[in-house]
N, CA, C and O of each residue as an XYZ file, in Angstrom:
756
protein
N       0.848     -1.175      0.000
C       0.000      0.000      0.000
C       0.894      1.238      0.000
O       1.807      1.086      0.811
N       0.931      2.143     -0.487
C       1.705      3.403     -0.880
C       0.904      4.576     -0.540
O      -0.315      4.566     -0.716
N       1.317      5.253     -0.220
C       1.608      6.831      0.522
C      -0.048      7.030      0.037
O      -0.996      6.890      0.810
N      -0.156      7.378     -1.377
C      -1.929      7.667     -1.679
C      -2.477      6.996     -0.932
O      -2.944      7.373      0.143
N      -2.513      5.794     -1.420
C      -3.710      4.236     -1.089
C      -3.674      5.115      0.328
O      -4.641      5.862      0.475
N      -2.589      5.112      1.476
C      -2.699      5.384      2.792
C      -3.661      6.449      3.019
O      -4.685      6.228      3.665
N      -3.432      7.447      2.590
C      -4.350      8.669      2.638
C      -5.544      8.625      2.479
O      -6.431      9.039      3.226
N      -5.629      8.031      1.323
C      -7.240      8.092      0.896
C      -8.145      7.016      1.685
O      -9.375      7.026      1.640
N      -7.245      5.932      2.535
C      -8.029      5.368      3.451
C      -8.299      3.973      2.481
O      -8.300      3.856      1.255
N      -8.543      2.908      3.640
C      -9.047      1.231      3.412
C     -10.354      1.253      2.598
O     -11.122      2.215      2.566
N     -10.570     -0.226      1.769
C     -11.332     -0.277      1.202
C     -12.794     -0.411      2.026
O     -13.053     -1.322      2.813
N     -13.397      0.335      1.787
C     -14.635      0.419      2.937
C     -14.380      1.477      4.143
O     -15.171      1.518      5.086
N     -13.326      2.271      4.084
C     -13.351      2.792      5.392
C     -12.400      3.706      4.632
O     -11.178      3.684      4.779
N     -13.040      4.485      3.834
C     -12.292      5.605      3.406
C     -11.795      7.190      4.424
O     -12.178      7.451      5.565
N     -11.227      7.699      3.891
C     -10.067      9.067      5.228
C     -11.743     10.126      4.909
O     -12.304     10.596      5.899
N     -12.270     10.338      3.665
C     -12.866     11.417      3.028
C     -14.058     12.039      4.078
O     -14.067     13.118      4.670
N     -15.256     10.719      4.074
C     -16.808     11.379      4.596
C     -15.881     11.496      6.260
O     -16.020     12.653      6.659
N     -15.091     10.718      7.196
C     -15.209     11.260      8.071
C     -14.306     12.585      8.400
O     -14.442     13.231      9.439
N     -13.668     12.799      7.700
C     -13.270     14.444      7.108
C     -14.091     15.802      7.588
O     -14.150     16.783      8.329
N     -14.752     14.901      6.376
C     -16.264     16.365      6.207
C     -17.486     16.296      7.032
O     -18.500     16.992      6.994
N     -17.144     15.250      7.826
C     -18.111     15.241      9.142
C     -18.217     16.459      9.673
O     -19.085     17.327      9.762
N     -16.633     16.232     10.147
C     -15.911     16.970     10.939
C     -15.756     18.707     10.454
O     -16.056     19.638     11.201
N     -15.396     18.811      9.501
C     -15.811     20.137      8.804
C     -17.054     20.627      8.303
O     -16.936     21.478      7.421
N     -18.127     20.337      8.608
C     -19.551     20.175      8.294
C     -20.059     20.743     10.001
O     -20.744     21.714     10.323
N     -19.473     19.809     10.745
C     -19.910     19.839     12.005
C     -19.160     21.226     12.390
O     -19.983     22.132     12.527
N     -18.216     21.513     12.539
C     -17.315     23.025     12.704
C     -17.908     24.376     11.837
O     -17.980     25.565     12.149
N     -18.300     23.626     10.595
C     -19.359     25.092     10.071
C     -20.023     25.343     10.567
O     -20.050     26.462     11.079
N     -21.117     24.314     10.745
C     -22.216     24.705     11.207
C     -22.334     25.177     12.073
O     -22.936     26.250     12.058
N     -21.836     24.654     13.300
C     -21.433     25.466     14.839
C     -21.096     26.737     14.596
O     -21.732     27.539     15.280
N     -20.208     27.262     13.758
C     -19.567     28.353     13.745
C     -21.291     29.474     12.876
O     -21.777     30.573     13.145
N     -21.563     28.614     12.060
C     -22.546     29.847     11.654
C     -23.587     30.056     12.727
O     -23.961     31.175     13.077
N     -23.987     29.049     13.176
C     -24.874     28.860     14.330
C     -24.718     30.054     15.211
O     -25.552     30.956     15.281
N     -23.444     29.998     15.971
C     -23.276     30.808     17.039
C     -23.370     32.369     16.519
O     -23.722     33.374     17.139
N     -22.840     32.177     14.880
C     -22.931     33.999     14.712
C     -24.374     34.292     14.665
O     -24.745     35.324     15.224
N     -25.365     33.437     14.003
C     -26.447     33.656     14.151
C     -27.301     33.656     15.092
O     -28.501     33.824     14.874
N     -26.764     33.454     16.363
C     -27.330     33.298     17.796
C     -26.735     34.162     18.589
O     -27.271     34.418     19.668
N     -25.499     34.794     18.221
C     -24.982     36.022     18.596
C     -25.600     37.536     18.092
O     -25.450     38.628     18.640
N     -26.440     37.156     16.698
C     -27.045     38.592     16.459
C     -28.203     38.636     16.779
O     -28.853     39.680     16.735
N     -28.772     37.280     17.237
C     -30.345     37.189     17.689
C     -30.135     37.650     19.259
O     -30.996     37.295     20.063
N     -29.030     38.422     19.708
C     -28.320     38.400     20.966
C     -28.409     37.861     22.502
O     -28.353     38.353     23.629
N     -28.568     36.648     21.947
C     -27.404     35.221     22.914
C     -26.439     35.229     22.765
O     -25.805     34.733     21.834
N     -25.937     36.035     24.023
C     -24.456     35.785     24.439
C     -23.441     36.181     23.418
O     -22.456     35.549     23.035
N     -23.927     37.490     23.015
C     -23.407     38.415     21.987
C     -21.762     37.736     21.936
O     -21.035     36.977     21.295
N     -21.801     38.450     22.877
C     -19.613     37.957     22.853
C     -19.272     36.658     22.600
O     -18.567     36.212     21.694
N     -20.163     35.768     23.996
C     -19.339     34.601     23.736
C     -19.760     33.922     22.089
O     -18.887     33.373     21.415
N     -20.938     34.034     21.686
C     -21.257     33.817     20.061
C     -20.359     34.243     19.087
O     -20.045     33.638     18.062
N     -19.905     35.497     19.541
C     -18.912     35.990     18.357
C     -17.307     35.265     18.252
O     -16.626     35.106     17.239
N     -17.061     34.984     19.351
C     -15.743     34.587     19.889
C     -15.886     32.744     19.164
O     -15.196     32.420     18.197
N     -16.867     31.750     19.839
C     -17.050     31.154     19.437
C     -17.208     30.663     18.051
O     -16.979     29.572     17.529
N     -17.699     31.869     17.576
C     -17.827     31.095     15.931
C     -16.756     31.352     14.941
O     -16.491     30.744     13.904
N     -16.109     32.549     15.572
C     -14.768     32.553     14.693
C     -13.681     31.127     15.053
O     -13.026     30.596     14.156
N     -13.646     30.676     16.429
C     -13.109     29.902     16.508
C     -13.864     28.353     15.708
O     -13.189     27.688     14.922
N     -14.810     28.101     15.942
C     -15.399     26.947     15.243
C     -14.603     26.953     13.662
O     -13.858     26.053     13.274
N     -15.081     28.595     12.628
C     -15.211     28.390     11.556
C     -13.400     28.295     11.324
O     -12.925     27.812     10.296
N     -12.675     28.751     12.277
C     -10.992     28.454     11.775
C     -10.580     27.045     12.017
O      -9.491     26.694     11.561
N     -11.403     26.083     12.761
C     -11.090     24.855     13.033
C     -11.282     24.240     11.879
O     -10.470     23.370     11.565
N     -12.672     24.626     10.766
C     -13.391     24.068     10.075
C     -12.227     24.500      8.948
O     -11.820     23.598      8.216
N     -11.717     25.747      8.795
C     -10.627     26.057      7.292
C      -9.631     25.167      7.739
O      -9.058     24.644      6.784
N      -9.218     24.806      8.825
C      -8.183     23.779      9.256
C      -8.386     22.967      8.399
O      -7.739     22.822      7.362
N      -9.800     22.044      8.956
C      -9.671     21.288      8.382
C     -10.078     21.229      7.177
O      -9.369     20.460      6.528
N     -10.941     21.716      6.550
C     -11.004     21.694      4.672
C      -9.493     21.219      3.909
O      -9.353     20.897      2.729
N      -8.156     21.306      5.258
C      -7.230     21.097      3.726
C      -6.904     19.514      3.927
O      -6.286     19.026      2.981
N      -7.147     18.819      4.767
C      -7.247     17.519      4.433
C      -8.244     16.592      3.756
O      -8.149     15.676      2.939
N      -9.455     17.316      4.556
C     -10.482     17.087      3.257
C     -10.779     17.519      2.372
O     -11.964     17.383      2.068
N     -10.202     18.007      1.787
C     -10.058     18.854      0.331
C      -9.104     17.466     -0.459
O      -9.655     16.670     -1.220
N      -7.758     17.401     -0.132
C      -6.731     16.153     -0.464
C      -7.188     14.910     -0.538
O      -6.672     14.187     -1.390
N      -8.307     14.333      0.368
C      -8.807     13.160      0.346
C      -9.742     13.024     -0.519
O      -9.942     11.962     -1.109
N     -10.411     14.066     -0.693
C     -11.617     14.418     -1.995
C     -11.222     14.291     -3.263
O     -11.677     13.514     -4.102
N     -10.328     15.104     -3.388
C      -9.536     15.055     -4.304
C      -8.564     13.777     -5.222
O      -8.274     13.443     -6.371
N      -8.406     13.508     -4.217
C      -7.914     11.707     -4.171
C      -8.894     10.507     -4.665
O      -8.663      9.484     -5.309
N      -9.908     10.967     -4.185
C     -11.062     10.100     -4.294
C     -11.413     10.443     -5.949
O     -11.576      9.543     -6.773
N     -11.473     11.452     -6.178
C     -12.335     12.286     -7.466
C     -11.183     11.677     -8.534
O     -11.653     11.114     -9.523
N      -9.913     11.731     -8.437
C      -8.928     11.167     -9.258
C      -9.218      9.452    -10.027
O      -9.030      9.037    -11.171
N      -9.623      8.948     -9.066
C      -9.786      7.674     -9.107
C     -11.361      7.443    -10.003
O     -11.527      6.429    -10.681
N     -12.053      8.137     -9.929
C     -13.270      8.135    -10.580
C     -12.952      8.112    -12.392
O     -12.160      8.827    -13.005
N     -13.943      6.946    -12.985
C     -14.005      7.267    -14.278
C     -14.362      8.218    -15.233
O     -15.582      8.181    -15.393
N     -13.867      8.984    -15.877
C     -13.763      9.870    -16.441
C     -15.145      9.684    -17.466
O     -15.305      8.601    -18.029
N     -16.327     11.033    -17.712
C     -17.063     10.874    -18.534
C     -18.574      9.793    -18.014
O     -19.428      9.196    -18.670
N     -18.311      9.959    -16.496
C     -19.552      9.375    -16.106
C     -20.382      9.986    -15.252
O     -20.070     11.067    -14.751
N     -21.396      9.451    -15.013
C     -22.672     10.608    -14.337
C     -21.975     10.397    -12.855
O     -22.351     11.356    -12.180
N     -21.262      9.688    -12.196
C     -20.423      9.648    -10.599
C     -19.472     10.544    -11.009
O     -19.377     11.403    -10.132
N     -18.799     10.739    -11.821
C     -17.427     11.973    -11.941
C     -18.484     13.406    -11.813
O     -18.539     14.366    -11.044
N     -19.432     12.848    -13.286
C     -20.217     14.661    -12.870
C     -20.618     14.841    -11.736
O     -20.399     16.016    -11.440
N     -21.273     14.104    -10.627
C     -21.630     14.766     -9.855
C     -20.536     14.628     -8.576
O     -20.835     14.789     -7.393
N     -19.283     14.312     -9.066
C     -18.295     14.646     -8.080
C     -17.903     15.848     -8.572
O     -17.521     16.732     -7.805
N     -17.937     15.974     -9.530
C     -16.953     17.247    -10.112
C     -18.249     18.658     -9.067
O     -17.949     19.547     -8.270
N     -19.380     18.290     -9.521
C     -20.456     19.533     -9.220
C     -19.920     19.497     -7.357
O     -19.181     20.405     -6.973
N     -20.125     18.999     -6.902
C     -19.667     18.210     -5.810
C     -18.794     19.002     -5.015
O     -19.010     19.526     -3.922
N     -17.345     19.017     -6.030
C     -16.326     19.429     -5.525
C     -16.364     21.149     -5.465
O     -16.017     21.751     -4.449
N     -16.709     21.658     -6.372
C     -16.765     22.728     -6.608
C     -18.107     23.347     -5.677
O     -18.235     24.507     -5.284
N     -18.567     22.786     -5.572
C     -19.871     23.484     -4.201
C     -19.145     23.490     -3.358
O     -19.365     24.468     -2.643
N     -17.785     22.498     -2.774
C     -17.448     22.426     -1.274
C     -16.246     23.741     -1.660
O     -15.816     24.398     -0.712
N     -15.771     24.048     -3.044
C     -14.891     25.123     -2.490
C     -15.720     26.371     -2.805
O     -15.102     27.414     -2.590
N     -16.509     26.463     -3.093
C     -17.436     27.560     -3.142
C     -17.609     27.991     -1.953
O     -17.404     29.187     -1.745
N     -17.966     27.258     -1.036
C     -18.295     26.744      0.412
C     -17.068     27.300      1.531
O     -17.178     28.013      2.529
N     -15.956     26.694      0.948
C     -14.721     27.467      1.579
C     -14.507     28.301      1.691
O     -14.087     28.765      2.751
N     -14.741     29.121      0.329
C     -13.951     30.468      0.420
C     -15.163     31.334      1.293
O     -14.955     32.269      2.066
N     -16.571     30.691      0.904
C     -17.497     31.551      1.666
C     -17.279     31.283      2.832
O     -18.156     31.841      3.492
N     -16.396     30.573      3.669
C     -16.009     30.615      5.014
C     -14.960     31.534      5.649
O     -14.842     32.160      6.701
N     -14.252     31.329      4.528
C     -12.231     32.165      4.518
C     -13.088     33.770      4.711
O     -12.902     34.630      5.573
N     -14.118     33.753      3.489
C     -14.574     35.427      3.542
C     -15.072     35.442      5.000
O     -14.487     36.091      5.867
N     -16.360     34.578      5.282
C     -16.361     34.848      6.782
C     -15.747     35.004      7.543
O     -16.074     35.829      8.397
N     -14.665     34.376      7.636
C     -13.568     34.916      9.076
C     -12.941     36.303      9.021
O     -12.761     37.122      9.923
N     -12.621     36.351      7.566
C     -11.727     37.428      7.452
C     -12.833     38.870      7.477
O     -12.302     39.968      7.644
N     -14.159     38.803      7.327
C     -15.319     40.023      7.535
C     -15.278     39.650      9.426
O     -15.259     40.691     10.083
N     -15.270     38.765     10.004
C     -15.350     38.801     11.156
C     -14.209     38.920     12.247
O     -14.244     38.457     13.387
N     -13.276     39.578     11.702
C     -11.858     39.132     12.652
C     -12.195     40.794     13.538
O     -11.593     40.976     14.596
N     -12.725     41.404     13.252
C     -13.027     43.175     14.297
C     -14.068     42.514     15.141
O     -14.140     42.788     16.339
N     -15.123     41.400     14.410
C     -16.367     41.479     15.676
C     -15.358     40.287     16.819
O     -15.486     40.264     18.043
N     -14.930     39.889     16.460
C     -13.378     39.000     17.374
C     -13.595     39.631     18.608
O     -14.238     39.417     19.636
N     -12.595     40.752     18.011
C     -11.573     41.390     18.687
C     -12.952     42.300     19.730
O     -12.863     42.597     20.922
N     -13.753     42.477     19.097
C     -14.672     43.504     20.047
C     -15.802     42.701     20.416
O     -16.758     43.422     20.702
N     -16.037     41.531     20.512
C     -17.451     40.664     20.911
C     -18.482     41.076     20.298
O     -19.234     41.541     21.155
N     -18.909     41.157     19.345
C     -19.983     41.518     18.300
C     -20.028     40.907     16.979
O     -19.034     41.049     16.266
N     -21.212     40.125     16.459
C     -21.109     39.583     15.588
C     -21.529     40.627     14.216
O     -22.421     41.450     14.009
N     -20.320     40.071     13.404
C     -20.823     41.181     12.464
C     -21.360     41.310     11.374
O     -20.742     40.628     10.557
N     -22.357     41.932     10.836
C     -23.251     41.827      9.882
C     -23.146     41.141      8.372
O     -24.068     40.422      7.987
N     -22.179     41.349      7.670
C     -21.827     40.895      6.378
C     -20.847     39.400      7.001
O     -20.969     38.399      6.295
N     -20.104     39.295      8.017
C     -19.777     37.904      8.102
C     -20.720     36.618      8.407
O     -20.438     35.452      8.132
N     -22.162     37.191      9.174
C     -23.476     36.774      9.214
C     -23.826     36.187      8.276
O     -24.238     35.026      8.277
N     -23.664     37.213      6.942
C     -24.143     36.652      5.312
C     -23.382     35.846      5.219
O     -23.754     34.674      5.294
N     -21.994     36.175      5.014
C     -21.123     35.087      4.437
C     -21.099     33.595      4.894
O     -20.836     32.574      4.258
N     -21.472     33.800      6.259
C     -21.297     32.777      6.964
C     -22.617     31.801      6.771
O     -22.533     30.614      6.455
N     -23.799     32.481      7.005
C     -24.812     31.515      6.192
C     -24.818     31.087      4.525
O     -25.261     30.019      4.102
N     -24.282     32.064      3.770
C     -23.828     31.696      2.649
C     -23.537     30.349      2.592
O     -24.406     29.524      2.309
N     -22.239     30.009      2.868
C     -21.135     29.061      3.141
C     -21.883     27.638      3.535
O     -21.730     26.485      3.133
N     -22.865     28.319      4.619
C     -23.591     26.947      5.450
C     -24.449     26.415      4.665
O     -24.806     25.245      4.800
N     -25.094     27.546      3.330
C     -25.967     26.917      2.543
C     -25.379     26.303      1.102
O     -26.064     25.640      0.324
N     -24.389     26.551      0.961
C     -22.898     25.733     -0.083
C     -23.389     24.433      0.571
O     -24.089     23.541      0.091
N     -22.818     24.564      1.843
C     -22.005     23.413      2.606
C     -23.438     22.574      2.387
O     -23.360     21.555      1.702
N     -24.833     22.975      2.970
C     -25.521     21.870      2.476
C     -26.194     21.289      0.969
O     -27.020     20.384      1.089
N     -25.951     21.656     -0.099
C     -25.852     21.311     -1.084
C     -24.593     20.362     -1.366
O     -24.739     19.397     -2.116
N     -23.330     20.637     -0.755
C     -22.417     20.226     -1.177
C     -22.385     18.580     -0.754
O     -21.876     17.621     -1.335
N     -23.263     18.690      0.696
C     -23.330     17.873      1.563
C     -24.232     16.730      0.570
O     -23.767     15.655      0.193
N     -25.477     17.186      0.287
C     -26.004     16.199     -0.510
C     -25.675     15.825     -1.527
O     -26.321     14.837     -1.877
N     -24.896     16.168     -2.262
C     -23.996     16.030     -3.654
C     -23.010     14.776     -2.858
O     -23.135     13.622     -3.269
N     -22.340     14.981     -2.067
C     -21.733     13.793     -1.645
C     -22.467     12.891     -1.094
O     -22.313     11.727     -1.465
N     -23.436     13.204     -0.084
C     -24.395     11.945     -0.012
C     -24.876     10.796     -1.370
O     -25.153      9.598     -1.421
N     -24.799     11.795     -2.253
C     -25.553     10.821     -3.422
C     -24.651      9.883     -3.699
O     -24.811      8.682     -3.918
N     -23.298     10.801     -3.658
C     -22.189      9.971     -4.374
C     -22.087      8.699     -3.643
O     -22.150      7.761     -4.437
N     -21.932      8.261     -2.227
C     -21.901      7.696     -1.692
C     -22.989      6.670     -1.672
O     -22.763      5.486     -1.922
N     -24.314      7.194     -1.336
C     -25.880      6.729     -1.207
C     -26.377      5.827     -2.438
O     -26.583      4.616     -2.528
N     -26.521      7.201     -3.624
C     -26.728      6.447     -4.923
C     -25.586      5.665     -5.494
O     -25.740      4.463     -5.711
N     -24.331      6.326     -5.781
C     -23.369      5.675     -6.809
C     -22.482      4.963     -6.021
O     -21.446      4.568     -6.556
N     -22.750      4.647     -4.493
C     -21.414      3.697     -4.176
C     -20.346      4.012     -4.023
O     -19.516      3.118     -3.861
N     -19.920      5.405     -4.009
C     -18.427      5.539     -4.035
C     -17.534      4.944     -3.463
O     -17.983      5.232     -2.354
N     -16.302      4.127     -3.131
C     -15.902      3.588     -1.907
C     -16.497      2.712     -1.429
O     -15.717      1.876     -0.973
N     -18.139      2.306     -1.205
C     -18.419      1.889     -0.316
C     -18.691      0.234     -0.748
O     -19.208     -0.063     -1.825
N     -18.315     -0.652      0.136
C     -17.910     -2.529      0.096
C     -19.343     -2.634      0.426
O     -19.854     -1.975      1.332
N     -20.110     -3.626     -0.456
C     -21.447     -4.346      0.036
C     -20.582     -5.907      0.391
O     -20.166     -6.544     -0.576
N     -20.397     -6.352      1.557
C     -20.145     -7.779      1.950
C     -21.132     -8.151      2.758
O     -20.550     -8.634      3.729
N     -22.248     -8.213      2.935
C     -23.010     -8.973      4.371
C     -22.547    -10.262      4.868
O     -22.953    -10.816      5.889
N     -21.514    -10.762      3.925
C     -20.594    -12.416      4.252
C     -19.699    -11.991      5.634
O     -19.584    -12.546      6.727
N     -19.293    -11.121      5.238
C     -18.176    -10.328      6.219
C     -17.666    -10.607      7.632
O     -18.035     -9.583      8.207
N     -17.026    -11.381      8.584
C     -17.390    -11.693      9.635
C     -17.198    -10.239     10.234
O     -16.445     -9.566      9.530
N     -17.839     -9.366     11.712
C     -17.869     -8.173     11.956
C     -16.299     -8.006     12.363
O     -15.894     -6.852     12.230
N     -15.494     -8.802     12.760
C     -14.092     -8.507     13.673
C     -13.513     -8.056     12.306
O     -12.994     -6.940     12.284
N     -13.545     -8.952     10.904
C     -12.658     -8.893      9.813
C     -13.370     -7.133      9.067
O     -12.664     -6.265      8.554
N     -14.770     -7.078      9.232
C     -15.256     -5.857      8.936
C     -14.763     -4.401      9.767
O     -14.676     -3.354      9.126
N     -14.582     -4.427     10.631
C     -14.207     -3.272     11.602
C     -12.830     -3.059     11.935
O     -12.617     -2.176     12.765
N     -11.741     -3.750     11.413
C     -10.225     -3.424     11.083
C     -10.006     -3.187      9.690
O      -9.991     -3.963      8.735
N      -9.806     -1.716      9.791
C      -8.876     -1.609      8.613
C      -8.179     -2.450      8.003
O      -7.456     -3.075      8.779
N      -8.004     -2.951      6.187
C      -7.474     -3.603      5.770
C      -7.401     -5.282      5.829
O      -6.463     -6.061      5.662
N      -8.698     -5.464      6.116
C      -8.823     -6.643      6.427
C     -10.110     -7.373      5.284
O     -10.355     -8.579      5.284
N     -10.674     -6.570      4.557
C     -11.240     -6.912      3.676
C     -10.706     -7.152      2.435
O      -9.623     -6.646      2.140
N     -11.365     -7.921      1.585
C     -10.658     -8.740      0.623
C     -10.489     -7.509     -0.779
O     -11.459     -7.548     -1.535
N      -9.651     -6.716     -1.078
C      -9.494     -5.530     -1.914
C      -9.615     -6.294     -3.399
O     -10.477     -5.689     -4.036
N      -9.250     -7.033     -3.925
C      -9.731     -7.763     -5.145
C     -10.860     -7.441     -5.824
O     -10.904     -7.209     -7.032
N     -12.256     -7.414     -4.671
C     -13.134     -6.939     -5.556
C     -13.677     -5.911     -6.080
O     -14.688     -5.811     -6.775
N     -12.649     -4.841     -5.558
C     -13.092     -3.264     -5.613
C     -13.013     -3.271     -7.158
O     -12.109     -3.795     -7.809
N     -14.232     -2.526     -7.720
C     -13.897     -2.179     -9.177
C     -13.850     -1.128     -9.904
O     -13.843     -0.273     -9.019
N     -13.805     -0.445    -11.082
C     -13.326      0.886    -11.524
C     -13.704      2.126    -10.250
O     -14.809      1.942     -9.738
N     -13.325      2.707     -9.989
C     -13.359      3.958     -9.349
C     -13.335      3.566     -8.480
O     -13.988      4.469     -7.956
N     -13.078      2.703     -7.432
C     -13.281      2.892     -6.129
C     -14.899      2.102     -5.391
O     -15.265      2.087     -4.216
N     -15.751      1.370     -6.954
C     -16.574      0.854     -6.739
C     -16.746     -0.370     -6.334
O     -15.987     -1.000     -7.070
N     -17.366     -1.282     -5.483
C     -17.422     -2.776     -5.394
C     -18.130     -3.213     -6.823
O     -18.900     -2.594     -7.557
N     -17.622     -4.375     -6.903
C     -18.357     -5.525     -7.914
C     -19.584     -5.873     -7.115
O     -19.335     -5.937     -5.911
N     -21.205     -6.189     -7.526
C     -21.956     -6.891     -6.892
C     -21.218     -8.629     -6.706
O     -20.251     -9.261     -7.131
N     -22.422     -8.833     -5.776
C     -21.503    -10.435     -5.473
C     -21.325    -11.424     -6.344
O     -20.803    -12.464     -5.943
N     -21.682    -11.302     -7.558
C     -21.934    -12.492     -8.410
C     -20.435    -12.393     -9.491
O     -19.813    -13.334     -9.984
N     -20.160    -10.871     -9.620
C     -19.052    -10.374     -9.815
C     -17.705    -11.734     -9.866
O     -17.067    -12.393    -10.688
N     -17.879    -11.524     -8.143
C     -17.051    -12.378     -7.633
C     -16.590    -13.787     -7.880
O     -17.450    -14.366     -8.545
N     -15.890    -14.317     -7.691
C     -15.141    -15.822     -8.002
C     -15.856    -16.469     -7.057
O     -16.007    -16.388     -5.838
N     -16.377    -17.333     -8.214
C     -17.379    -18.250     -7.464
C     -17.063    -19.116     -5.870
O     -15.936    -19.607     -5.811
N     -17.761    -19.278     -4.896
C     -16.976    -19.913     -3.897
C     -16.218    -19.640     -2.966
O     -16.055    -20.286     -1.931
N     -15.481    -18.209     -3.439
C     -14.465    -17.600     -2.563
C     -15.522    -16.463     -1.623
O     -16.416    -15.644     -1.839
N     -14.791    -17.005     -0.537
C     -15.351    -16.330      0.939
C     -14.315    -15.518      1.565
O     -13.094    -15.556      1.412
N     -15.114    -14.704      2.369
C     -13.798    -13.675      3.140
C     -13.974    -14.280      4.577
O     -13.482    -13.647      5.510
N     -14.642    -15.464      4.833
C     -14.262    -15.495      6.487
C     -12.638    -16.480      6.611
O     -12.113    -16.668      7.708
């Protein structure tokens, strides 16, 4: 396994969705609080708070940005799973920068406990990227399978360690083969 393969995570247990959990979960908090800071709850601590949430969240965008990216590489070129990774990808940096703008319109309400008006916008902006972007990857995942192993054979110990599933049957992009796919007979317990 080599440096990519590592990054982008085991077959079935890819680095990517729990990424953007995590940066999904840090937006939202962060717009939350500005928007609960101008409805004025806890003016300050709202303002303070959400700048910190939304810099945790640009943190992390750059690993999940790399793992996305990683993932999107591997996809076949010229298919309705690339298009709607490609649409995909480009909502989540749409999404970014409408965050980067948020911090950087909010770095005075920081410094003075006040949430401030145009980082408000930006910041719901961003949150409403982020959920489009969000369902664009759901599909990918939901509808087209991205990454994701159908085994119900699976014993759960061999399912829940990394690298312990049988990688053979992964097929173009990062997709499983259905089971019939498979070599007749051969089992993963």
């Amino acid at each position: 396994m080599g440096l990519i393969d590592l990054i982008k995570g085991f077959p079935g247990k890819p680095s990517h969705p729990p990424l953007t959990d995590a940066s999904i979960g840090t937006y939202t908090a962060g717009s939350l609080m500005l928007l609960l800071g101008t409805l004025g709850v806890q003016e300050r601590q709202m303002a303070h708070g959400g700048l910190l949430a939304i810099s945790l969240g640009l943190i992390l965008a750059v690993p999940t940005a790399v793992t996305g990216l990683l993932d999107w590489f591997s996809l076949p070129k010229a298919t309705p799973t690339r298009k709607v990774a490609t649409i995909h990808l480009f909502t989540m940096v749409a999404a970014t920068v409408a965050f980067a703008l948020t911090w950087l319109a909010h770095l005075d309400g920081y410094d003075e406990g006040r949430v401030e008006n145009v980082a408000l916008l930006l910041g719901l902006t961003g949150l409403a990227l982020l959920i489009a972007g969000g369902y664009l990857g759901g599909t990918l995942a939901f509808v087209y399978g991205v990454r994701v192993l159908k085994r119900p054979e699976t014993r759960v110990a061999d399912a829940l360690i990394p690298g312990r599933t049988d990688e053979s049957t992964e097929g173009r992009g990062g997709q499983t083969q259905p089971p019939a796919a498979r070599a007749p007979g051969r089992s993963l317990r």
